[in-house]
Steps between C-alpha positions, in 0.01 A plus 500: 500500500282793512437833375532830674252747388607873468214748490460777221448861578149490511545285804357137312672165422630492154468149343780251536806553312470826609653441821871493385524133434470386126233208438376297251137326481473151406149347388456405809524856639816391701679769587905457446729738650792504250700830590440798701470860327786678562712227644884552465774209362571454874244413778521801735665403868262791620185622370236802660171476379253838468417504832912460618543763270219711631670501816787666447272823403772621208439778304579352184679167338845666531438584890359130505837385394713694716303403789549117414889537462576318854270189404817456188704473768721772310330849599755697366475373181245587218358169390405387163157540358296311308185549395282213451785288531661635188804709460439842436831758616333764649151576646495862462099492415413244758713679808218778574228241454278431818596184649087378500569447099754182671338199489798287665881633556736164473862526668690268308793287596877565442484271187294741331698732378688276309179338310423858313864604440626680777787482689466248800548764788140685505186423619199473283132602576247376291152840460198332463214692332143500508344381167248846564552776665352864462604801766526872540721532758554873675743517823606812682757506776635722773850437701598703749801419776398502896728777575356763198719671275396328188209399300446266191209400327440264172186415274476301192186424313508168235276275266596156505355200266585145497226310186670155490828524326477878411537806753548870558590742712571883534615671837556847618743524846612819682694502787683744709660625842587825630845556615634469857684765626750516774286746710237251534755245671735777702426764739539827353869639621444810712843587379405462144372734222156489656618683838678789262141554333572265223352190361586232695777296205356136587178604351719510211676122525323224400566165651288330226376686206163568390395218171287472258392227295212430182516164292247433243471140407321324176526135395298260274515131459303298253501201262663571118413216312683211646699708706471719835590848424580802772618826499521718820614893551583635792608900568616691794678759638651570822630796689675617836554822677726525807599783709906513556513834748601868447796611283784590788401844598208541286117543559192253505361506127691549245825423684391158585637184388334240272497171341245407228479184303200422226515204288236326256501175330287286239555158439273252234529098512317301235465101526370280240505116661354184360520111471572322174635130487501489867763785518423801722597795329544858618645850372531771724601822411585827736571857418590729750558877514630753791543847510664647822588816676671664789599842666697489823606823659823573737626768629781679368668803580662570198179587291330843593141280568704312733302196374725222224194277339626209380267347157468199411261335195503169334312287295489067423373270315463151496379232215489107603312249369499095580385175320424244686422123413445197670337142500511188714596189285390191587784307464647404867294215697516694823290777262553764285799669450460907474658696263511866521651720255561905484653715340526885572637831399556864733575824327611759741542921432546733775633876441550727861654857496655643879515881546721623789346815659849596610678541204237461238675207355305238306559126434284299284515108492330284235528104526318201307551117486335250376487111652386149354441238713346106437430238743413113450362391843431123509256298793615111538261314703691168638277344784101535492310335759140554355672329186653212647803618381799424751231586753774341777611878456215687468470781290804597346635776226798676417502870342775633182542790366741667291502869371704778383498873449674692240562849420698667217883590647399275803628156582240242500365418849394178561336343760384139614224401742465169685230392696284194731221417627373193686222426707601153689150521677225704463475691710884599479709709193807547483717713228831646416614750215827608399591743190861621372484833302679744325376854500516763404383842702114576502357777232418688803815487632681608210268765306221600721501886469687752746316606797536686816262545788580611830481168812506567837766269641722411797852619456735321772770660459363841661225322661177741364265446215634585226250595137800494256419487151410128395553416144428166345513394104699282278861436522666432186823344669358195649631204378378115468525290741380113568212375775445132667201421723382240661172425735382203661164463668249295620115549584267290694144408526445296763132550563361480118538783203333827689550436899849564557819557317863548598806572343859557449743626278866612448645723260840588432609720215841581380579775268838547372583839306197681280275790719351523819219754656715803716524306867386817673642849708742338799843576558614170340327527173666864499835392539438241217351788300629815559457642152122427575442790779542802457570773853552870533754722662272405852510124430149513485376200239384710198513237172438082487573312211266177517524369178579178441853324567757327405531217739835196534267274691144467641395237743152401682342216678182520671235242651154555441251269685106534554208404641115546373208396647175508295150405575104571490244470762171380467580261246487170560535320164487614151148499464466758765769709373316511145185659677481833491346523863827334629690712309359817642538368855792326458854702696783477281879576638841435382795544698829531371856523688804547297860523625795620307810488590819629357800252564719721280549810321825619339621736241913566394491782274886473415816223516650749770202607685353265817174381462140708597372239737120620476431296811778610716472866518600569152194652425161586684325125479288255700565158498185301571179631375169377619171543323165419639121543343144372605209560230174407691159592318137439421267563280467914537842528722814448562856574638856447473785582722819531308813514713886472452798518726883518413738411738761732644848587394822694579671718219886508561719753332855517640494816283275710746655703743549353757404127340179565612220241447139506406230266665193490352190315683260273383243650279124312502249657263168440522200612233139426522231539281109460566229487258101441443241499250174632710254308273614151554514599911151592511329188624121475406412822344538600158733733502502798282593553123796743530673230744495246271911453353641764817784431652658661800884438572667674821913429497743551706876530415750459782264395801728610773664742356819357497852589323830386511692615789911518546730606775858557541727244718417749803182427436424858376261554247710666138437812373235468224389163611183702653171333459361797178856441387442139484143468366329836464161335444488262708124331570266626255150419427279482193135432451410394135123468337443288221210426298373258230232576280 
């Protein structure tokens, strides 16, 4: 077998054993592969190598992820990450490292999550760092859309190290946009203020507000003793600014209307991991803090200003910590059987006081709870086909777990997991999960603090746009409530490990009781909610409640299916692929085409009420969804086109005058992004020193400039479905500069 060499930052071979793989050196000088650095408890079903990873021309590991979600074959789920193939919670530190400190990025099978604790349901990745790596990295950005109006910008500057098993970082980010206002989208109304020698009022509405955003990052990682210690900060604060129009009768100034949000948060994780009588042993530990605030204004003619400002200000604060311990015992003859224990604790404080500009009334809301959970998660190898061990089956295993979580005044919620895998042939897997829980609602759900904002929306009923108040929070009166899943899927390699994969899987989840996320603004979800909105003496859609709910019942299936294609040119065998002069020439692209579709969707929200068939007009969603990417790249360049189109669907209310229906079209989205490194695309000539580590990436978000469309049953285009009213922005533009030092 041989050894791939990496290269260090000075540009030379580093000795073997350097490379990734670890070796040991007989007498002899034979070299004997015996594990590779980094490698996970699973072998990966995909794997990109630097120059796969290179391709995809992300800003930093956390953009590298996102960008990989369709090769999961779940992109609308947030994997789990490893790092080095062990467990680690959270990669706060790592997410704003450049993705050049990767020396591999593993996707692992299904099976996976299973072997470090987790549930069965979630994908794992598997982060792969470089034994050394030293960078400055600067980057400056600027993001402005095709038809003006608005303008954003961002820069960061960061010092990354990676020295074997310790590392560092510290990062500085700013970001921010201006706000778009209505009189960038709309012809000025002759008829309007402007005509009457006033300011025209939609410089004065904001269709999306101007943001802000700074984040300061600092994390450390480094051997204590026996053990790996970390312990990462991380600050921000964010804040918001939109225009809501003129007070009724008043002037541009101080008459006009406002919404202002600011928020700021620090959170610290420490780890301390470590091996000791072949147990794998980690303690995680996360405090988080939030401080919030908001001022909304409305008019009112009752106060002499003519302005009501609604206040709101809260605060939260969470403490959670995790042990975690596993080990694979030899003890089966199909292998070892892994045994992962944790054990973990959440502390939860949140305190939020409401003042109503009207009346002057004020309401202050203070909630805690704390939650103890533990989970024994057992992996059973049966069949083993390396081992010789029913090898008539192939390779075999069977996933258990078993945990609960307890809180004081709260019933215990328990919940069982149950899961397969088996490979008949190698080049085929095939697995199947099921879990039965009992839960209880999220800490979110319950005590997250009281907030309003104001959301530009689509009210039905009166068929306009509608910016009612939106508030979200906790709601103390959900109740528990018990959850079954099950999945089934199968992936195939027909072609060898890297070529080509496809798969398939179906999930169906059925949740009886407990809390569900607020289904959206249609005339259905109104008339199962009608405490939740709030109208004035007009109608008009002043107030949504879209806190969590109480829910009877809560059904989905969907099919998810893929196809990826993977491979490198210019490489010919592995020797070639190890040179660095293959490398360099060498195309790599990976295309990936994932389908999801949505076989059903329904949610009773009372014994007396029909169901809200999400699917069949009940609320505003697409059935099939179709994702498509190609990453194609060289050394100094590369693109990717990332597209996605959702099907079309017909919203039905018998409660519209008229029974009117909706029709909304197809919608195909389609992003590209472009980028280059001019030093490694200057063929035979030096090129000069302040090149060296640029990077130039051009983007651009919604190709075609396309947006969902909807007509009437005449075939008439609905008031406030016009194309600003749909998506102000529309295609937009940005050209970032990055540089490594």
């Amino acid at each position: 077998m041989g050894l791939s060499t990496a290269q260090d930052q000075g540009g030379n071979s580093p000795p073997a054993g350097i490379s990734g793989e670890a070796v040991t050196v007989g007498d002899d000088e034979e070299i004997v592969v015996t594990a590779r650095y980094g490698e996970a408890l699973v072998e990966p079903e995909t794997e990109l190598n630097e120059q796969q990873i290179a391709a995809y021309g992300a800003y930093s590991i956390g953009d590298l992820v996102r960008a990989i979600a369709r090769m999961t074959g779940r992109p609308d789920e947030q994997p789990i990450l490893l790092i080095n193939g062990e467990r680690v919670d959270t990669i706060q530190d790592l997410a704003g490292y450049p993705p050049a400190a990767l020396q591999r990025l593993g996707i692992l099978p299904p099976e996976a999550a299973g072997r470090y604790g987790y549930a069965g349901d979630r994908r794992v990745v598997n982060l792969v760092l470089k034994r050394h790596f030293v960078s400055w990295e600067a980057q400056a950005g600027v993001k402005l859309p095709t038809a003006g109006g608005r303008r954003g910008g961002n820069a960061s500057v960061g010092r990354f190290v990676i020295d074997g098993k310790a590392r560092w970082n510290a990062q500085v980010r700013l970001s921010g946009e201006t706000a778009l206002r209505r009189s960038s989208r709309v012809p000025a109304d002759p008829n309007a203020g402007a005509a009457a020698g006033r300011a025209n009022p939609d410089d004065f509405l904001s269709l999306l507000p101007a943001t802000r955003q700074l984040s300061v990052t600092l994390g450390v990682s480094r051997p204590i003793g026996p053990l790996a210690g970390s312990f990462n900060l991380n600050a921000g604060t964010n804040s918001s600014r939109q225009g809501l129009g003129i007070a009724i009768g008043g002037d541009a100034g101080e008459d006009s209307l406002l919404s202002r949000q600011a928020s700021k948060n620090l959170g610290l994780a420490m780890t301390l991991s470590g091996s000791s009588g072949g147990w794998r042993a980690a303690l995680n530990a996360n405090y988080t803090r939030d401080w919030s605030t908001g001022r909304i204004d409305q008019p009112d003619d009752a106060l002499s200003t003519g302005i009501a400002t609604n206040r709101t200000r809260s605060r939260g604060e969470n403490l959670a910590a995790r042990l975690t311990l596993g080990k694979a015992i030899d003890a089966l003859p199909a292998g070892p059987l892994a045994v992962n224990l944790s054990m973990g604790m959440n502390r939860n404080r949140s305190w939020s006081r409401y003042v109503d500009g009207s009346t002057a009334r004020e309401s202050t809301v203070r909630s805690g709870r704390d939650r103890y959970d533990g989970r024994l998660a057992l992996g059973v190898p049966v069949a083993n086909r390396k081992a010789g061990v029913l090898a008539f089956l192939g390779d075999l295993s069977f996933d258990l777990a078993a945990s609960v979580a307890l809180g004081p005044q709260e019933p215990a919620q328990p919940r069982v997991d149950l899961g397969a895998n088996w490979s008949p042939v190698r080049a085929l897997r095939l697995h199947a999960t099921t879990s039965f829980a009992r839960l209880a609602p999220g800490i979110e759900q319950l005590n997250a603090p009281y907030r309003e904002e104001v959301r530009r929306v689509y009210d039905f009923a009166r068929q306009e746009v509608a910016e009612p108040i939106w508030v979200t929070g906790g709601n103390p009166d959900l109740g528990a409530g018990r959850r079954r899943t099950y999945a089934v899927g199968a992936a195939l390699r027909p072609f060898g490990p890297q070529l080509l994969m496809l798969s398939v899987e179906y999930r169906k989840r059925v949740s009886t009781g407990g809390a569900g996320g607020f289904p959206g603004v249609t005339q259905a979800v109104e008339r199962a909610f009608p405490d939740r909105f709030v109208r004035d003496a007009a109608g008009r859609l002043t107030r949504v409640d879209a806190r969590a709910i109480r829910i009877v019942r809560d059904t989905t299936e969907r099919l998810d299916s893929g196809v990826t294609l993977s491979f490198a040119s210019g490489a010919k065998g592995a020797a070639d692929a190890a040179a660095p002069n293959a490398a360099a020439k060498a195309w790599n692209l990976s295309v990936t085409l994932n389908h999801g579709w949505a076989l059903r969707s329904e949610l009773v929200t009372s014994a007396s009420a029909p169901p809200i068939d999400r699917l069949r007009g009940g609320t505003a969603q697409s059935r099939h969804n179709v994702g498509f990417q190609i990453v194609a790249g060289r050394a100094g360049f590369g693109a990717t086109i990332d597209a996605n189109w959702q099907s079309g669907f017909r919203l039905r209310d018998s409660g519209m005058a008229g029974g009117r229906d909706y029709r909304f079209r197809p919608l195909a989205l389609m992003n590209l992004r472009l980028h280059a490194e001019p030093a490694q695309l200057m063929k035979g000539a030096d090129p000069p020193r302040w090149l060296a580590g640029l990077q130039l990436s051009f983007d651009i978000g919604n190709l075609f400039d396309a947006y969902r469309r909807a007509t009437l049953d005449d075939g008439r285009t609905p008031p406030g479905y016009e194309r600003y009213e749909v998506d102000p922005v529309g295609r937009t533009v940005q050209i970032t500069v990055r540089k490594r030092f």
